[in-house]
N, C-alpha and C positions, 0 to 999 in steps of 0.2 A: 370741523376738522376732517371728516370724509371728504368731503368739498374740493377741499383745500391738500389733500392726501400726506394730511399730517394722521400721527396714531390718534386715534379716537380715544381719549381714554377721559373726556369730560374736566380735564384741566388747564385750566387757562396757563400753562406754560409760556415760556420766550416766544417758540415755539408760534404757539398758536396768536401771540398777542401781538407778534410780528406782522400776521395774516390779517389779525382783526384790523390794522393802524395802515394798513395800503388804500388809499384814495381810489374812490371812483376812477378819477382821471387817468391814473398810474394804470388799472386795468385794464382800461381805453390802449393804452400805450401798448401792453401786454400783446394783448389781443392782434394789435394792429402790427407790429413786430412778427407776433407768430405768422401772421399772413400773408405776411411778404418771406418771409423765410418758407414758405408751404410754397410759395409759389416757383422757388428754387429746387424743390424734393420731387423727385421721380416718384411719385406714388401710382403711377397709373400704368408700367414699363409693361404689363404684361396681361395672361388674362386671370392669373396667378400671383400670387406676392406676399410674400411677409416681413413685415415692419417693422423693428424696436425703435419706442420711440425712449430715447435714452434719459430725461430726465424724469418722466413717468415712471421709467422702470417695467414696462410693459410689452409685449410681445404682441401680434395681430396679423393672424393669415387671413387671406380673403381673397376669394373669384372677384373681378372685373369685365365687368361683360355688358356690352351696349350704353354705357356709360354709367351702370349698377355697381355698385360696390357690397358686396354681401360675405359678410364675415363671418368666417367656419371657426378659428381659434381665437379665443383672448387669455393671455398669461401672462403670471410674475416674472421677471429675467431680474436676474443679478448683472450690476455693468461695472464697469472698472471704477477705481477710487478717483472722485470727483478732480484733485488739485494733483494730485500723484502720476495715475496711470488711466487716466480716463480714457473711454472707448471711444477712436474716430469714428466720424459720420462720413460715410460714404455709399455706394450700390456696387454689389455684383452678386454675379450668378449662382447661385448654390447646385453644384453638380456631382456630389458624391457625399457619402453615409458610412464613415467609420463603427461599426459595431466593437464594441470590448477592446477599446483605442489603446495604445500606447501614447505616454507622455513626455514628449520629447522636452527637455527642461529648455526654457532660453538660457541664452550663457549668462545671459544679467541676473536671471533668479538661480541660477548655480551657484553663481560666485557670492550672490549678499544673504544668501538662503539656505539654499540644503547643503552646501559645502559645511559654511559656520555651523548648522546646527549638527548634523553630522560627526565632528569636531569634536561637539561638547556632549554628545551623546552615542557611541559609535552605532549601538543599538538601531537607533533611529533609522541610519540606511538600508538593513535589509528588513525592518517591522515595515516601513511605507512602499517595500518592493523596488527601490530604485537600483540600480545598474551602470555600469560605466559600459561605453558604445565607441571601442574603434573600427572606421569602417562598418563589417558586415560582423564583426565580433564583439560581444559580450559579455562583461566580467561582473561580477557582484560582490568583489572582492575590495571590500574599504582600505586602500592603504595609500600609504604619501606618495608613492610612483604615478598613481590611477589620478589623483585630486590634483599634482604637477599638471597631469597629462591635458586634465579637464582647464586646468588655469595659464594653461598654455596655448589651449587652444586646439591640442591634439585628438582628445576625445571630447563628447558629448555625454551628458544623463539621462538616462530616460526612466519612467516611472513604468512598471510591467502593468497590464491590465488585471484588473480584480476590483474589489470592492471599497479598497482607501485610494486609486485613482484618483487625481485632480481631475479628470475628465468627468467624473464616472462612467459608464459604462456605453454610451453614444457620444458623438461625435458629428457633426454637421456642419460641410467644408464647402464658403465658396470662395475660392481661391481669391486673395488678394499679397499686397506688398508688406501687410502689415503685422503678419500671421495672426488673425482674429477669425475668430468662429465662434458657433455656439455649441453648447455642452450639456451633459448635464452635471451632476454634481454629489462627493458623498454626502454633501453635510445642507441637504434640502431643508431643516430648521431656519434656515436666514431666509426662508421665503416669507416669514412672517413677520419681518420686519417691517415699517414704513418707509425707511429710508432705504435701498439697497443698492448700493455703493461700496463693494466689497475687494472685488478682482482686479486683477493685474490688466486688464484690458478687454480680454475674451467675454461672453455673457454667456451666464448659467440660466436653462429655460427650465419654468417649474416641473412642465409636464412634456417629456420628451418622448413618449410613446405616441401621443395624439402627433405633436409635432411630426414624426416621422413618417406616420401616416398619412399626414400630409403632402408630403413631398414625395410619397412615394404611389401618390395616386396615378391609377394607370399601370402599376405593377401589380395585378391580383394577386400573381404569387406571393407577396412580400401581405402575409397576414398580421394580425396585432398576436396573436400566438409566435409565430416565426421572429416577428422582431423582437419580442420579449426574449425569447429563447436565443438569438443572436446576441442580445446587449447582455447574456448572463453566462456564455459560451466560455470565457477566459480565454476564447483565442483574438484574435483582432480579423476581423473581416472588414475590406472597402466592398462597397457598393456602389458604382455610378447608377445616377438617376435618368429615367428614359427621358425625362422632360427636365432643364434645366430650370428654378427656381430661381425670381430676382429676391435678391434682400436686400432690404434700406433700412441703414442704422440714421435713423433721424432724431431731429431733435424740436422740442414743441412744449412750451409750457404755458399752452391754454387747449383746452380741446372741448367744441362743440360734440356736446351727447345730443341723440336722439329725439329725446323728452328736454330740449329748448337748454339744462344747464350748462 
């Protein structure tokens, strides 16, 4: 079941009897698949890189150097729902570090989301800190003018920084078409899932202090004290990175370990 990164729990489940009942051959196939698909993924773009590889559910920064591959992080990420909102596979650059982010609602999850539930609980919109946004202006004022405003297209939602943030508290942006980044997250419990296939498209990274530190190598100033005290600030601070970071949201469902599995 580890193996195979189903939950371990010693029960031949569907689950697991599914895994047991796949052919040798079928493996082969697996295997050979992933290979040719690996041979399409930039994994090598930089002397730096980090890589989710999305059906794993896993995260992996790593130096590149002389044709070395030596990996500094390995983490849980949370990635979009599989049939729904699944996460694109693509590369780009990660060049700045949102600390105590603001959360800008897409209009899709406004309109089928925090509007509706808003609605039936008025409560809700200032307990979760959301805000209506015209322009450079800010209301927090739940009323049918504000929710027109928003379903018309004139305003926008945004979620204030603090501690029930869909962000949580970091932020790490590299610009694409798709608006996808990674984050981290209030509700870090869903790391212990097997399956983690959660969000709306974005991915939640388990440990985003280390992460940052990462990408913020080459920045002494920016200490694991400073960035903690940043991501708990409640203001929103951007930081661009001295060294731009590639990221490859890849996808891979057979992976050669170290020790031959």
């Amino acid at each position: 079941q580890t193996r195979h990164a189903l939950d371990a729990d010693g029960v031949i489940g569907v689950g697991t009897l599914a895994q047991l009942n796949v052919s040798p051959a079928a493996r082969v196939r697996q295997i050979a698949l992933t290979m040719e698909r690996l041979r399409w993924t930039p994994l090598t773009g930089g002397p730096r890189m980090i890589v989710v590889n999305v059906p794993e559910f896993m995260l992996r920064a790593y130096d590149y150097q002389d044709g070395k591959l030596d990996i500094q992080l390995e983490m849980k990420v949370i990635v979009g729902k599989a049939l729904d909102t699944r996460t694109p596979l693509f590369k780009e650059d990660m060049r700045y570090i949102e600390f105590s982010p603001y959360w800008n609602v897409p209009s899709s999850i406004a309109r089928r989301e925090v509007i509706p539930h808003a609605q039936r609980a008025p409560s809700y919109f200032s307990r979760q800190g959301f805000e209506f946004v015209f322009g450079n202006q800010a209301s927090a004022a739940l009323n049918q003018a504000n929710i027109d405003a928003v379903l018309h297209g004139q305003a926008r939602i945004r979620q204030r920084p603090g501690p029930l943030n869909a962000l949580g508290d970091i932020k790490f942006v590299f610009p694409n078409n798709q608006a996808i980044y990674l984050h981290h997250t209030p509700a870090p419990q869903l790391f212990s899932r097997g399956r983690r296939d959660f969000s709306h498209g974005c991915i939640r990274v388990e440990a985003p202090v280390a992460l940052a530190q990462f990408a913020m190598q080459g920045m002494p100033e920016w200490t694991e004290t400073r960035i903690r005290e940043a991501m708990t600030a409640g203001k929103s601070k951007t930081v661009a990175l001295r060294e731009p970071v590639p990221v490859v949201l890849a996808y891979g469902t057979a992976i050669a370990r170290a020790d031959g599995r």
